[in-house]
C-alpha positions in Angstrom: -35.1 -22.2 11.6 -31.8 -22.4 13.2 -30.9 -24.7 10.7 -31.6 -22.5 7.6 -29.9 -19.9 9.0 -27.2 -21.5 9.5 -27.2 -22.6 5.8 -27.7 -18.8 5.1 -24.4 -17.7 7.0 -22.3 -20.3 5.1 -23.9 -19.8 1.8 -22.6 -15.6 2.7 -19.3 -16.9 3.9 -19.1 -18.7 0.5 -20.8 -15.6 -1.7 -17.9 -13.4 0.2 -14.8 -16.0 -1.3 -16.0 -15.7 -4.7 -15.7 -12.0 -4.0 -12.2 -12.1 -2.7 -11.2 -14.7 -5.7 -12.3 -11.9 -8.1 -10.9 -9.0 -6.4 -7.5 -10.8 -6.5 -7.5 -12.3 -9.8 -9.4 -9.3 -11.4 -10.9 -11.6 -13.8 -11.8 -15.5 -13.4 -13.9 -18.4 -15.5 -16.2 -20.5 -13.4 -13.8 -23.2 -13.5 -11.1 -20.6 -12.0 -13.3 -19.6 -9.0 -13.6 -22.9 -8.1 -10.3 -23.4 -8.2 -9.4 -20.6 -6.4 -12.1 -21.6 -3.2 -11.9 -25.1 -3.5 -16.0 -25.0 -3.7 -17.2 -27.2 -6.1 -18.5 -25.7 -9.8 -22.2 -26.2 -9.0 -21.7 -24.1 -5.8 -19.9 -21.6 -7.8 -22.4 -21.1 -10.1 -24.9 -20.9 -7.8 -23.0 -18.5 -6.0 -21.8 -16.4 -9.1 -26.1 -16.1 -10.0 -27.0 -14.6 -6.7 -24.1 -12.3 -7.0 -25.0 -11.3 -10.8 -28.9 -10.9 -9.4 -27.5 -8.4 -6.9 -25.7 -6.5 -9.2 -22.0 -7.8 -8.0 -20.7 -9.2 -10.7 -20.8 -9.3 -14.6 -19.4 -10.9 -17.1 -16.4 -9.7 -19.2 -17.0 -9.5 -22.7 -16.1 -12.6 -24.7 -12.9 -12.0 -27.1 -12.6 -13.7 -30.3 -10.7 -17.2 -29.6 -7.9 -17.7 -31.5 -7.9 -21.7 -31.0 -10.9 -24.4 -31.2 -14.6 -24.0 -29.3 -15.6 -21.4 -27.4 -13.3 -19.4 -24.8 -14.6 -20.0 -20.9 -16.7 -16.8 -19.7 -15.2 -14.6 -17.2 -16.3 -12.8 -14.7 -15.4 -9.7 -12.6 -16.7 -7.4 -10.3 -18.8 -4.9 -11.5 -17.3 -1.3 -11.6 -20.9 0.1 -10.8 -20.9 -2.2 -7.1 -18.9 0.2 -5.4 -15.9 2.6 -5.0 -12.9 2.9 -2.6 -10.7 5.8 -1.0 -7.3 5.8 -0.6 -5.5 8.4 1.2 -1.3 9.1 1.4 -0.1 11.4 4.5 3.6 11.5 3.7 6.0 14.1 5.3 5.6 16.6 2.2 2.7 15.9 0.5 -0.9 14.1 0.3 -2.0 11.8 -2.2 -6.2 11.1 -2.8 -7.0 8.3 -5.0 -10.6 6.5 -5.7 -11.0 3.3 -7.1 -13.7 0.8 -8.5 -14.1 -2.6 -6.8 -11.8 -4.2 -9.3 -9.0 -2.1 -8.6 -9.4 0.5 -11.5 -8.0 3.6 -10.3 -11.1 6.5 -11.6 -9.2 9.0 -10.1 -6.3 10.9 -8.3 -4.5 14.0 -7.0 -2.3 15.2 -4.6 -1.0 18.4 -3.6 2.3 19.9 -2.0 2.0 20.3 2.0 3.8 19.9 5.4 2.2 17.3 7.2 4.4 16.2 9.7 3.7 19.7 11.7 0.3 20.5 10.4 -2.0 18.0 11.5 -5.6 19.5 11.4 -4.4 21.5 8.2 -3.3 18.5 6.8 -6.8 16.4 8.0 -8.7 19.2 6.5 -7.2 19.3 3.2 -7.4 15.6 2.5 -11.0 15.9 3.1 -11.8 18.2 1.0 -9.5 16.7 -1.7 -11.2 13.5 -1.3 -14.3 15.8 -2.4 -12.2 16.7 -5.4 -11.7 13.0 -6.6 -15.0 11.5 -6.1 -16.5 14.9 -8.1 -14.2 13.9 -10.9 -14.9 10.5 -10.9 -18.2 11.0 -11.4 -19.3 9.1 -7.9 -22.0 9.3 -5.6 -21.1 9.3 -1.8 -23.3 6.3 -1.4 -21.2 4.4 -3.5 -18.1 4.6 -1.4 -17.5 1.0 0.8 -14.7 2.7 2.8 -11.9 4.9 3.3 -8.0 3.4 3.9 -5.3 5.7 4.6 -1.4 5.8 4.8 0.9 7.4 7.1 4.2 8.5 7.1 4.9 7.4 11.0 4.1 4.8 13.8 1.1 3.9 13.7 -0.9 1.5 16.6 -3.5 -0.6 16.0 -6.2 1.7 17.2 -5.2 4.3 14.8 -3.4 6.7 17.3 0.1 8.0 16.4 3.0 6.7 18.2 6.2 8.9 18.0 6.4 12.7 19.5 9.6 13.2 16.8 8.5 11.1 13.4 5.5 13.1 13.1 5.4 16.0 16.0 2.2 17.8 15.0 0.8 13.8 15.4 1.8 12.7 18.2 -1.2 11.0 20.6 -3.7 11.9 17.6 -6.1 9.3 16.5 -5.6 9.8 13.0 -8.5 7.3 12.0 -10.6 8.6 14.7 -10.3 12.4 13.3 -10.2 11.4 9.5 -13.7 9.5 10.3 -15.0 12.6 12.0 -14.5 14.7 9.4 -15.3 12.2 6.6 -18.5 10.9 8.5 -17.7 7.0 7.8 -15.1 4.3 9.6 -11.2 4.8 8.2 -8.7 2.5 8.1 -5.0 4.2 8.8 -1.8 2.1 8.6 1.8 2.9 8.7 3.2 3.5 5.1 5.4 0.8 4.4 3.0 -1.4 5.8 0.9 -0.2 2.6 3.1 -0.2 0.5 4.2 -3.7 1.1 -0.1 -4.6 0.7 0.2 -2.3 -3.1 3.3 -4.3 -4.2 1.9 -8.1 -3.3 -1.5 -6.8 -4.9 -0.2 -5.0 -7.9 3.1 -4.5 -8.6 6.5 -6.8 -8.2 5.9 -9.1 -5.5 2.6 -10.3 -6.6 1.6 -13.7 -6.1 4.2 -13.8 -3.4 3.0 -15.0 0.1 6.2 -14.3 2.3 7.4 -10.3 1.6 9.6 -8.1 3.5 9.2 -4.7 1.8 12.3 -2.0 3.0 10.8 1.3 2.6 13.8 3.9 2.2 12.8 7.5 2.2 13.7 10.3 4.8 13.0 7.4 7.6 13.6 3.3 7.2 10.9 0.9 7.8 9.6 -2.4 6.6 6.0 -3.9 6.1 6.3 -7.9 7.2 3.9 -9.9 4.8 3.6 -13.7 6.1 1.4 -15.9 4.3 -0.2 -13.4 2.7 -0.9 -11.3 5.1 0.6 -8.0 6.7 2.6 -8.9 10.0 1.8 -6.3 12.8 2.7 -7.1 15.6 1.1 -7.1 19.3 0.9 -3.6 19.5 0.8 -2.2 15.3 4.4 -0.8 15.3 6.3 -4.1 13.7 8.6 -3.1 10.8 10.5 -0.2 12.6 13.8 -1.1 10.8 15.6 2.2 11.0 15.8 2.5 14.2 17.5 -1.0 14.4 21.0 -0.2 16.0 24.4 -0.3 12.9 26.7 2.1 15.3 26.7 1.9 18.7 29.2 5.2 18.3 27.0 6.7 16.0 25.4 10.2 15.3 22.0 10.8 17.7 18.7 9.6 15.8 16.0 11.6 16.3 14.4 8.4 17.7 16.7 9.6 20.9 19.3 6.5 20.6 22.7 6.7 18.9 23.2 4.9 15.2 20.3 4.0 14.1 20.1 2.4 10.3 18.5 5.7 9.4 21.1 7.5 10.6 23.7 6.1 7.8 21.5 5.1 5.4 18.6 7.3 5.0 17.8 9.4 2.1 19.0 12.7 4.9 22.3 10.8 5.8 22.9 9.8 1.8 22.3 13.6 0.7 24.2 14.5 3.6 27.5 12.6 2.6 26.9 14.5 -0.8 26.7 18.1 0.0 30.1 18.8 0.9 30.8 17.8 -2.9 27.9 18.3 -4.9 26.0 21.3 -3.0 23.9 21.8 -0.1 20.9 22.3 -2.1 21.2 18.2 -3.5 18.0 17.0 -3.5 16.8 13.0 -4.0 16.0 13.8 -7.7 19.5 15.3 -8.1 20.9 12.1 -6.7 19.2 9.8 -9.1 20.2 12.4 -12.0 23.9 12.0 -10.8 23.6 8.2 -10.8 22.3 7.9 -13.6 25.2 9.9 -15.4 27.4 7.7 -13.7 28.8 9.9 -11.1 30.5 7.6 -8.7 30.3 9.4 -5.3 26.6 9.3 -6.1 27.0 5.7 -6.7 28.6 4.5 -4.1 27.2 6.5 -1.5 24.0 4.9 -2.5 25.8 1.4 -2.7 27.2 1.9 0.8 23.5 2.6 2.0 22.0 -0.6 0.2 24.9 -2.9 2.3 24.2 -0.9 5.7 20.4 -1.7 4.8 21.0 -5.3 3.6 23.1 -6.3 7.2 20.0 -5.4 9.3 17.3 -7.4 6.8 19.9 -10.1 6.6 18.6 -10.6 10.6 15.1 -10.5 9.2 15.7 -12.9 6.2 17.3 -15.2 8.3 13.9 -15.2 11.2 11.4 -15.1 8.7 12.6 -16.8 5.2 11.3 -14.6 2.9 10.4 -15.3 -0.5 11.3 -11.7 -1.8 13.0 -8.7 -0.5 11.0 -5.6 -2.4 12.7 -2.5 -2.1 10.8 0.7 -2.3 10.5 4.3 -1.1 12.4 7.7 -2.4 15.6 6.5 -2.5 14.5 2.9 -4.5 14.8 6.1 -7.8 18.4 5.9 -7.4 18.3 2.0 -9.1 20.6 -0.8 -9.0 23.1 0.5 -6.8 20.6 0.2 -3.6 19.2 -3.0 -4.7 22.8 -4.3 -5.5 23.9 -2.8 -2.4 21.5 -4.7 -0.2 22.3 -8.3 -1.9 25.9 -8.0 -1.2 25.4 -8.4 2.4 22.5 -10.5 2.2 24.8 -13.1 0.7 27.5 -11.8 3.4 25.0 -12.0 6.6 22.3 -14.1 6.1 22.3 -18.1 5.7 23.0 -19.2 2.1 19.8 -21.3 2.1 17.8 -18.0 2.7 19.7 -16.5 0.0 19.3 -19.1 -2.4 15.4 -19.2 -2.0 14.7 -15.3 -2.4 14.6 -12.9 -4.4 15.7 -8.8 -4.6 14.3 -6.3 -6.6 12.7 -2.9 -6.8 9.5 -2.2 -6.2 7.3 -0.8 -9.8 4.8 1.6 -8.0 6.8 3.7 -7.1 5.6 7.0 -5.1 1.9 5.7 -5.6 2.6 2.6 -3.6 1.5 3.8 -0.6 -1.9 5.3 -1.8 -2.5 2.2 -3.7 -1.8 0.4 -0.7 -4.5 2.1 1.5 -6.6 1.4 -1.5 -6.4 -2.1 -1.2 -6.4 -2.1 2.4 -10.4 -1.6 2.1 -11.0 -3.9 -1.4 -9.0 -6.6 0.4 -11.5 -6.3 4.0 -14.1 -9.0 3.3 -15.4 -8.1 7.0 -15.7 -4.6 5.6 -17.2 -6.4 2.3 -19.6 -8.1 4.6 -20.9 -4.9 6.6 -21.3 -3.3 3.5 -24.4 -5.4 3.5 -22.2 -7.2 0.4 -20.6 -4.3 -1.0 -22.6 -0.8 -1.0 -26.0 -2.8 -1.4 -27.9 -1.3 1.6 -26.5 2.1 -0.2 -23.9 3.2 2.5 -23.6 7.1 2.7 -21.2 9.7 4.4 -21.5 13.1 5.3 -17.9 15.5 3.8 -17.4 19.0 3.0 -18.5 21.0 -0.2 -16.2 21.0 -3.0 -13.5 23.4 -3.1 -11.5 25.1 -5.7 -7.8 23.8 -4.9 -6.3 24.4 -8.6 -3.7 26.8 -7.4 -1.9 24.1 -5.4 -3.5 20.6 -6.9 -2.2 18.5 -8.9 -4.1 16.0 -11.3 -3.0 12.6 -11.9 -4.0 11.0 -15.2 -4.3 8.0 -14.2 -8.4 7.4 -15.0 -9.5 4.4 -16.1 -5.8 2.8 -15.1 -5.7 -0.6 -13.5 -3.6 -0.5 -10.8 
């Protein structure tokens, strides 16, 4: 008996890596999968048939071949297996997106709020809006695996929010504990660049990519850490906390409560600041990228000026972990070359000319939907979440939420249904 059940827990652990090679490669042959898991192509087929028997996978319908014999038969996930939530706290608005398990985004809104001061308001509006999305979508709560969500702060590993300033009305709140209250199943909550660094090695420009460091420049600076694949951490949740890395020790007060911070000079704030004795006091982030994009050069080079501040502190981090790409995202990645060019200059400068050589700079593609796609794959990429799923939504998983509200007044719909992400 022991014996068979052993064989049944490894025959699981193997079910769940076909899963995981689908849910990365979207679609895969046989041969692929077994590729992918270094299982042999018996197993896999083996495998792929108990999965197909459960419902978990289909096959993708055959295209006409355009050489000799007959194409390979792929496989995916089915749609039908299961859905995902993702949610995005930033500091001015929230974001609500479900997805399918292969990463087809069915639907997503978000609406205008303050959620740095509002936390319960801000709680109780992404539930309800998370109503909102699954009603459009057309899916059943007992379809959902799990719910990921992004915020615009520190976040531990327990969920709780570590700053008093980043996100006042946060601070000491268990922001996964209180979402799952409300929402009646287990959350995931990470920090936001940490998120969006998971959206752009899943979907967008450093895909494929094992060793990312993602610079997230908005209103504050941070970094998600991906090493071999996976998102770096730290002991206690809060690695990545780049802007509050010291460029000045002369410097204007941070709101962190030490003197010249990064985000202090090269922050979306300190940029507009720098602008507004010329341009207005009313510049806003989309004004900036407008000016650049004319080719007004204070616009450019005060963004150039941030990309070099930015680029000396990741040179650091380049140099320690060897990157294979720098990604850039975040508000101010709108503005375009000048930031990325900005932040290669003193890469080349700082960091050691080997690191240089091997890596790569560039803009993120996902642009303010990185983050929700992020929390997003935060849940389709957790095989142990896969696992207690009972193997993805098969023991019908169910959670309890609030009735469906009409939010049209200050909701906005995304079209993004039926989108891969």
């Amino acid at each position: 008996m022991a014996m068979a059940g052993s064989l049944e827990a490894l025959r699981e652990l193997n079910r769940l890596r076909v899963i995981d090679a689908l849910r990365q490669r979207g679609t895969a042959s046989r041969s692929e999968i077994a590729r992918h898991t270094g299982l042999s192509r018996t197993t896999v087929t083996t495998l792929v048939n108990d999965l197909q028997a459960k419902g978990l996978v289909v096959e993708q319908p055959l295209l006409e071949s355009q050489g000799r014999g007959r194409p390979p038969t792929l496989l995916r996930l089915d749609p039908a297996a299961g859905a995902v939530v993702g949610i995005h706290f930033d500091h001015r608005h929230l974001r609500v997106a479900v997805a399918d398990l292969s990463s087809t985004v069915l639907a997503e809104q978000w609406e205008n709020l303050d959620v740095d001061h509002a936390a319960t308001t801000a709680l109780d509006a992404a539930t309800e809006l998370v109503e909102v999305v699954l009603a459009e979508a057309g899916i059943e709560r007992s379809r959902v695996v799990g719910i990921g969500s992004a915020l615009s702060g520190p976040v531990t590993r327990d969920g709780t929010v570590g700053s008093t300033v980043i996100l006042p009305g946060w601070a000491g709140l268990n922001a996964a504990d209180e979402l799952s209250e409300r929402l009646g199943m287990a959350v995931a909550v990470d920090n936001d660049a940490n998120l969006g660094a998971l959206a752009e090695i899943s979907f967008g420009a450093g895909r494929g990519l094992k060793d990312v460091i993602y610079v997230m420049v908005s209103s504050g600076i941070g970094a998600g850490i991906v090493l071999g694949g996976q998102l770096h951490r730290g002991g206690t949740g809060l690695a990545g906390e780049l802007g509050h890395v010291l460029v000045r020790s002369d410097g204007a007060v941070c709101r962190c409560g030490n003197r010249g911070c990064l985000e202090t000079v090269a922050s979306t704030d300190a940029v507009l600041d720098l602008l507004r004795p010329t341009h207005g006091a009313d510049i806003t982030v989309r004004d900036l990228v407008e000016l650049i994009q004319s080719g007004d050069v204070g616009a450019r080079r005060v963004v150039t000026d941030a990309g070099r501040e930015i680029g000396r502190v990741v040179a650091g981090l380049c140099n320690i972990l060897s990157p294979a790409a720098v990604i850039v995202g975040g508000d101010l990645s709108a503005a375009g070359g000048e930031l990325v060019n900005g932040i290669n200059e003193s890469l080349e400068r700082h960091a050691l000319p080997s690191v240089v050589a091997a890596l790569e700079v560039k803009a993120g593609v996902l642009g303010d939907r990185a983050e929700v796609l992020g929390a997003l794959a935060l849940v389709i990429g957790d095989t142990d979440r896969l696992r207690s799923a009972g193997l993805v939504a098969v023991q019908g998983l169910s959670y309890g939420g609030r009735d469906q509200t009409d939010r049209a007044a200050r909701t906005h719909h995304v079209t993004t249904q039926g989108g891969t992400l």
